[in-house]
C-alpha positions as CSV (number, residue, x, y, z in Angstrom):
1,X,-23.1,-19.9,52.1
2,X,-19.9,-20.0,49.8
3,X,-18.1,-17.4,51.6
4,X,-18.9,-19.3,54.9
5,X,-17.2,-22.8,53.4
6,X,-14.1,-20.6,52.3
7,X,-14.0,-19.0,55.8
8,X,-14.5,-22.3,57.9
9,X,-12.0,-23.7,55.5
10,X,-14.4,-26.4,54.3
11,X,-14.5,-25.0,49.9
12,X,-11.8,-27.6,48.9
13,X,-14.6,-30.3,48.3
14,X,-16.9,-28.4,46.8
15,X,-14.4,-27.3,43.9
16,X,-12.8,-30.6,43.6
17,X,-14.5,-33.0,42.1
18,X,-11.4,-35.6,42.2
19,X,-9.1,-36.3,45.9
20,X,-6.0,-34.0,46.0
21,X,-2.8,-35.7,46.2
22,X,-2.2,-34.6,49.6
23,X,-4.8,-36.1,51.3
24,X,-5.3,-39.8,51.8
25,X,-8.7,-42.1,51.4
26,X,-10.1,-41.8,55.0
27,X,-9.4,-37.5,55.1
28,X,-10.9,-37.1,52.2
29,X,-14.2,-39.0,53.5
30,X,-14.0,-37.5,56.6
31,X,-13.7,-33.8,55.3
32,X,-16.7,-34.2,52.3
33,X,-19.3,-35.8,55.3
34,X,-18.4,-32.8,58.1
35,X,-19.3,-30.5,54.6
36,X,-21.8,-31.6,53.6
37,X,-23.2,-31.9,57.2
38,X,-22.3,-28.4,57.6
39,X,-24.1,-27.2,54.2
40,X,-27.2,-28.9,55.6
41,X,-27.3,-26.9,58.8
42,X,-28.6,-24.1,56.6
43,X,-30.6,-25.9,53.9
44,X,-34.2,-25.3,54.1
45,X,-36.7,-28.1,55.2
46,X,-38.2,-28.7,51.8
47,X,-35.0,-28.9,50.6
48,X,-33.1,-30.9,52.5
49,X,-35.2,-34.1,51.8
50,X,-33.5,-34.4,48.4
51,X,-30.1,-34.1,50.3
52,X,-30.3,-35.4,53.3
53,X,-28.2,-39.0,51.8
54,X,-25.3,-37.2,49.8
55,X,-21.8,-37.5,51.0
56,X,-19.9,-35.9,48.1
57,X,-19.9,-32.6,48.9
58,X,-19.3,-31.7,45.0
59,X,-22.1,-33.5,43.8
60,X,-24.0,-32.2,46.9
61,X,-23.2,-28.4,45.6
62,X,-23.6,-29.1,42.3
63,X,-27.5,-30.6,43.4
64,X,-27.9,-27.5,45.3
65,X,-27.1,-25.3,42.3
66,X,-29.1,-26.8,39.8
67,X,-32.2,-26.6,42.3
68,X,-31.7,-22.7,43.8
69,X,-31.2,-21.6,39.8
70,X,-34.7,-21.6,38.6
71,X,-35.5,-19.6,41.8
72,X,-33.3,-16.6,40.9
73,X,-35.6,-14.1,39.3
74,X,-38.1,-14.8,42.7
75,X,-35.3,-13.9,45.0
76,X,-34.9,-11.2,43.0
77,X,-38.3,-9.9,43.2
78,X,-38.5,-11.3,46.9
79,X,-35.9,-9.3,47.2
80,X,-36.6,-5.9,45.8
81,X,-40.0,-5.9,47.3
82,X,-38.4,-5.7,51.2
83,X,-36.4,-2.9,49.8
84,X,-39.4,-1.1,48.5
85,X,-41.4,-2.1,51.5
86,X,-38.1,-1.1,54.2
87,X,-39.6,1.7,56.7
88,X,-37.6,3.3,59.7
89,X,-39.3,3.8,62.3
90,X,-39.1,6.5,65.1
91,X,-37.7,4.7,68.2
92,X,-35.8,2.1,66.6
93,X,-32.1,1.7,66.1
94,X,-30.6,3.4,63.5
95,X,-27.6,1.3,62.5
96,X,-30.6,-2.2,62.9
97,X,-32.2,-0.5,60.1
98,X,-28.8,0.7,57.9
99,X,-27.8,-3.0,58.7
100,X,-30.9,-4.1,57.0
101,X,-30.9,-1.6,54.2
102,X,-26.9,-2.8,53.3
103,X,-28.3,-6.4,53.4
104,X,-30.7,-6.5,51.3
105,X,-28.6,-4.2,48.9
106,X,-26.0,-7.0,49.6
107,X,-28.2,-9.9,48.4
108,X,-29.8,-7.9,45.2
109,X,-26.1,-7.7,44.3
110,X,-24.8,-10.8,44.6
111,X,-27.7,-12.0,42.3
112,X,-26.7,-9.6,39.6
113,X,-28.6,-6.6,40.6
114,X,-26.2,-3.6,41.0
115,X,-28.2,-0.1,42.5
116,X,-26.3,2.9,41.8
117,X,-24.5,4.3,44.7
118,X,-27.1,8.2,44.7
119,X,-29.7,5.6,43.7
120,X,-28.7,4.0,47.0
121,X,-28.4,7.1,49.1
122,X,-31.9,8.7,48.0
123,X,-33.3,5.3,49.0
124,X,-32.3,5.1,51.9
125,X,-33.4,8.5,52.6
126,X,-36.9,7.8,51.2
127,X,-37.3,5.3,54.1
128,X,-37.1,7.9,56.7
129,X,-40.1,9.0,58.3
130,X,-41.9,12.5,58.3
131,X,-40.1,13.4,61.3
132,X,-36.6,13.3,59.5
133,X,-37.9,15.6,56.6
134,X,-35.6,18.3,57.9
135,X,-32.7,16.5,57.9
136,X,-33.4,14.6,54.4
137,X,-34.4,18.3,52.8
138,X,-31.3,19.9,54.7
139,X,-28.8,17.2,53.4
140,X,-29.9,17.1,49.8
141,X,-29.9,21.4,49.3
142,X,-26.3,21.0,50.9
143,X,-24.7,19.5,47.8
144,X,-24.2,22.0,45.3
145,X,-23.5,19.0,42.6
146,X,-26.6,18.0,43.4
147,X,-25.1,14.2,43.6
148,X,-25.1,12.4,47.2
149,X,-23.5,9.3,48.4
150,X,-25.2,6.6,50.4
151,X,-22.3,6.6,52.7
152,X,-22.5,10.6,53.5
153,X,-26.4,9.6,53.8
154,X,-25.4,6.9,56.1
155,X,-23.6,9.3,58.3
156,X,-25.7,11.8,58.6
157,X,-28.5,10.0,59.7
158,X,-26.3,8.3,62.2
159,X,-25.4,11.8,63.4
160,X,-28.6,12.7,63.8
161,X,-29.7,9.7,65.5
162,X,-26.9,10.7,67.7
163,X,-27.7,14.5,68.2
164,X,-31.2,13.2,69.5
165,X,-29.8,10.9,71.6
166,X,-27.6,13.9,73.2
167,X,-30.7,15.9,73.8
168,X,-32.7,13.5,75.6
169,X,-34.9,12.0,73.0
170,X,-36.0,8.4,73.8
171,X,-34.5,6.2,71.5
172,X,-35.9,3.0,72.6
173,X,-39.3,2.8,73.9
174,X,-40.6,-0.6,74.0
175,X,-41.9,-2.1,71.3
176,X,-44.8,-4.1,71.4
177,X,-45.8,-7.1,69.6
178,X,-49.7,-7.8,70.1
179,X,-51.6,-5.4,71.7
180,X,-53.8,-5.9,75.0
181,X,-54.2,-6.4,78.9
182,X,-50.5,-5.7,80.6
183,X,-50.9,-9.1,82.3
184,X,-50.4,-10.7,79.5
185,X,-47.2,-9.6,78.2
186,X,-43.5,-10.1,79.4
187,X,-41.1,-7.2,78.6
188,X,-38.0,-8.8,77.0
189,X,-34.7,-6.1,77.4
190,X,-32.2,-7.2,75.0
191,X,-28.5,-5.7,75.5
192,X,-26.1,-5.7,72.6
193,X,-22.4,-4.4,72.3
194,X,-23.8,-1.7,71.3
195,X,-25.6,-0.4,74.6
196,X,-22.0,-1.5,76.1
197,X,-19.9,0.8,74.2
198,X,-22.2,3.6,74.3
199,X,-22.4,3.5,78.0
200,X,-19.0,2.7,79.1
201,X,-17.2,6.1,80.0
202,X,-20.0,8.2,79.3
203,X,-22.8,7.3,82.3
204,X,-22.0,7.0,85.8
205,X,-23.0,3.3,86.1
206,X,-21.1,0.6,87.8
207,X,-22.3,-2.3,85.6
208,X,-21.6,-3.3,82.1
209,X,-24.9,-1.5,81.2
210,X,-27.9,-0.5,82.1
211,X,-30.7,-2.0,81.1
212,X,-33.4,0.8,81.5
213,X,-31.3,2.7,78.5
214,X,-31.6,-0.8,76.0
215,X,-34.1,-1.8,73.6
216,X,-37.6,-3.6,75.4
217,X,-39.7,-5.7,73.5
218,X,-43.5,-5.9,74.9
219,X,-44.4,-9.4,73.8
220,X,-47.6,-11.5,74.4
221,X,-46.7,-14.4,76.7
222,X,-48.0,-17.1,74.1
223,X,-45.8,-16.0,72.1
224,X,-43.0,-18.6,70.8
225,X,-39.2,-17.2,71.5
226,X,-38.6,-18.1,67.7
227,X,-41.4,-15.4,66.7
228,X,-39.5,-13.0,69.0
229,X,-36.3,-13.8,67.5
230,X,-37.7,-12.7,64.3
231,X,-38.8,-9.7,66.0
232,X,-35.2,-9.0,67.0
233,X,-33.8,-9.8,63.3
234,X,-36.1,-6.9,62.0
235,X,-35.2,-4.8,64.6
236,X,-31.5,-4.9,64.3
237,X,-30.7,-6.4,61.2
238,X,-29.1,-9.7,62.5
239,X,-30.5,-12.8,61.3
240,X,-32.2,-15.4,63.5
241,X,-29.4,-18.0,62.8
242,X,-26.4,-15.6,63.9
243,X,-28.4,-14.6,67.1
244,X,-27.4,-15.9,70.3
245,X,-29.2,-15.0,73.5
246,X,-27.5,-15.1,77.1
247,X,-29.2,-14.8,80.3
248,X,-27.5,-12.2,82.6
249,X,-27.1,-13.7,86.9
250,X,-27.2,-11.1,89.4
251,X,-24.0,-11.5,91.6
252,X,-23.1,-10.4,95.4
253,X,-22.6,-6.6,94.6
254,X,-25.5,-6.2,93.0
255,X,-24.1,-6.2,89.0
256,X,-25.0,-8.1,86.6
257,X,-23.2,-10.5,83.9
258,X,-24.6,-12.8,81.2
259,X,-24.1,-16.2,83.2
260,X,-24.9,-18.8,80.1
261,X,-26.7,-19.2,76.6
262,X,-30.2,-20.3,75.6
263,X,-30.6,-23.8,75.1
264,X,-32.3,-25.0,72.0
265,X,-34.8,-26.4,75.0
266,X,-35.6,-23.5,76.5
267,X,-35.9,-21.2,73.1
268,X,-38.3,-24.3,72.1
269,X,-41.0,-22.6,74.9
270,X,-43.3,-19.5,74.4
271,X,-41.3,-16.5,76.2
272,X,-43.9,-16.4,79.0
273,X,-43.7,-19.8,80.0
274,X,-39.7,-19.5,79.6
275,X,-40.0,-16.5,81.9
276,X,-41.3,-18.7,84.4
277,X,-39.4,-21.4,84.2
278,X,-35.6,-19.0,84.6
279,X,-37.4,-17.6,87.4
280,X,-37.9,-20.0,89.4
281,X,-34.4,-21.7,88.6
282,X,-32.9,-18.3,90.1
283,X,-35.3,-18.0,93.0
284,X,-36.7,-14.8,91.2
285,X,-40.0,-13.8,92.6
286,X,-42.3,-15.4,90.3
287,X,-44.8,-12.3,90.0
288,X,-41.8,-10.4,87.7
289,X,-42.8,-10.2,84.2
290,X,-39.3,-8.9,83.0
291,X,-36.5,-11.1,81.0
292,X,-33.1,-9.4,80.9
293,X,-31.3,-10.9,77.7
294,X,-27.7,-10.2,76.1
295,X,-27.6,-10.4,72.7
296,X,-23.8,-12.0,71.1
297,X,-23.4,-11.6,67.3
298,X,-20.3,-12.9,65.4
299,X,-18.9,-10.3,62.8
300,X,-17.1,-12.1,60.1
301,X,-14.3,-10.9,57.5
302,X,-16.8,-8.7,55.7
303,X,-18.3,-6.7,58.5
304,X,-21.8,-8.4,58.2
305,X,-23.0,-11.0,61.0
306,X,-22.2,-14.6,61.0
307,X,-23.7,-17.6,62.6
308,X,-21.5,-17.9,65.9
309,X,-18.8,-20.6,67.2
310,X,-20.1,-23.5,68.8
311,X,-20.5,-22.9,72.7
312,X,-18.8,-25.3,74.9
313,X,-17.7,-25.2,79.0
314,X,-13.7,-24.7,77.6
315,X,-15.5,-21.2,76.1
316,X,-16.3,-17.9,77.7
317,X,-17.9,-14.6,77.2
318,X,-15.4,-12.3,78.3
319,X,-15.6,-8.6,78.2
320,X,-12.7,-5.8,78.4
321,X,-12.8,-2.2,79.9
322,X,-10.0,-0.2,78.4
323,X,-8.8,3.2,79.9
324,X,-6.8,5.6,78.2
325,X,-4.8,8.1,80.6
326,X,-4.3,11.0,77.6
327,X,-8.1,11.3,77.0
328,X,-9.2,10.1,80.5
329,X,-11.6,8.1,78.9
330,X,-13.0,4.5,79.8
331,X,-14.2,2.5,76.5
């Protein structure tokens, strides 16, 4: 949360407890109430009925402090108990679960608790299933200090993930959530940059992708698009409040583009009755139980996922296709 105020530019208030010079009366009002409004968009429910009146953003931190303190060694343990319980699983994205690993290595840290880097790296390696017991054997006899890094076990896996990829395996078969009559399910494809940079230059496709080579989630129609968001989070390691979900339009020559955003209205329904609902707003026949989605994450300055921009009708999504004549390559 800190490094967010520091990036949006909103930290002066919360380490001044006194009005700088430079700043009159009404500015320095008007900046502590859009902070502390901002600091509440990701306060938790039970919390925020103990802050919901402060307009000092100082004393507001300060509140926030004293009451997340106590609750330091849990979040610890909360903490270390994902890592122990992190799996990989055959079929899943790769860089989802290193994103995921790095995250909760992340938060351990920031609370004190420092891993050691071959602590990290045989970690990481333990949560790699049976079927990766050749590579994890092959990689650890390879190092004749017997000492590995977690980033050389980073890119090895990745390597190998790509290596599969290369001979045909199937990366991404749908995953379900529920089990049960097909009927009852809608398959949710979700696109990321990732499926966009992979595919550009390298598949004979005239669209942006293709969306029988991306992720699809098999989920119960009752099911409510929050759960499914959380779905997504475990999947590829980006939290349900830096997610944002376009719907892709089918235009004249037969290509798609991500047309607009999710409104909080529509992600408010369970994914089968938004299915219907987008379907018969685009004349779709009404029998398809398929929902095409593109997911847009916001990297910040250090690399990891950040809530993104406010959407409004002056902002686009815009996408570039850049050739280079030396390599005669299209990325």
């Amino acid at each position: 949360m800190e490094d967010l105020l520091y990036v949006n530019g909103f930290h002066q208030p919360i380490t001044c407890s006194e009005k700088p010079d430079d700043k009159t009366d009404e500015e320095w009002n008007l900046l502590n109430r859009r902070v502390c409004g901002y600091i509440r968009q990701w306060i938790d429910d039970n919390v925020l009925n103990h802050v919901s009146g402060d307009t000092n953003a100082h004393k507001l931190w300060s509140k926030l402090e004293q009451m997340y303190a106590p609750k330091t060694c849990n979040g610890k343990m909360f903490y270390m108990k994902q890592l122990m319980s992190l799996r990989y699983r055959d079929g899943s994205s790769m860089s989802g679960h290193l994103n995921v690993f790095q995250g909760l290595i992340n938060r351990l840290s920031e609370m004190g608790v420092e891993i050691d880097d071959e602590v990290q790296a045989l970690w990481l390696l333990g949560t790699l299933p049976d079927s990766w017991e050749a590579v994890r054997t092959s990689l650890l006899n390879a190092r004749s200090d017997g000492v590995i890094s977690v980033e050389l076990a980073k890119h090895s896996v990745l390597n190998e993930e790509m290596r599969r990829r290369v001979q045909g395996a199937s990366l991404y078969p749908p995953y379900t959530l529920y089990g049960g009559a097909s009927h009852l399910y809608t398959t949710i494809k979700v696109a990321r940059d990732e499926d966009l940079r992979q595919q550009i230059g390298k598949d004979i496709f005239f669209d942006l992708v293709d969306h029988d080579k991306v992720f699809s989630f098999r989920i119960h129609k009752q099911t409510p698009f929050a759960r499914f968001k959380e779905e997504v989070a475990r999947k590829f390691g980006v939290t349900v409040h830096c997610q944002r979900f376009w719907l892709w339009a089918k235009r004249e020559n037969r290509t798609y583009r991500p047309d607009y955003p999710l409104t909080p209205q529509e992600e408010a329904q369970p994914v089968g009755q938004l299915l219907e609902v987008l379907n018969k707003a685009n004349n779709v026949n009404s029998s398809s139980s398929e929902l095409k989605l593109f997911l847009e994450v916001e990297i910040g300055q250090d690399s990891w996922p950040v809530p993104p921009p406010v959407k409004t009708k002056n902002k686009i999504l815009l996408f570039f296709k850049l050739y280079d004549p030396f390599k005669e390559e299209l990325w």
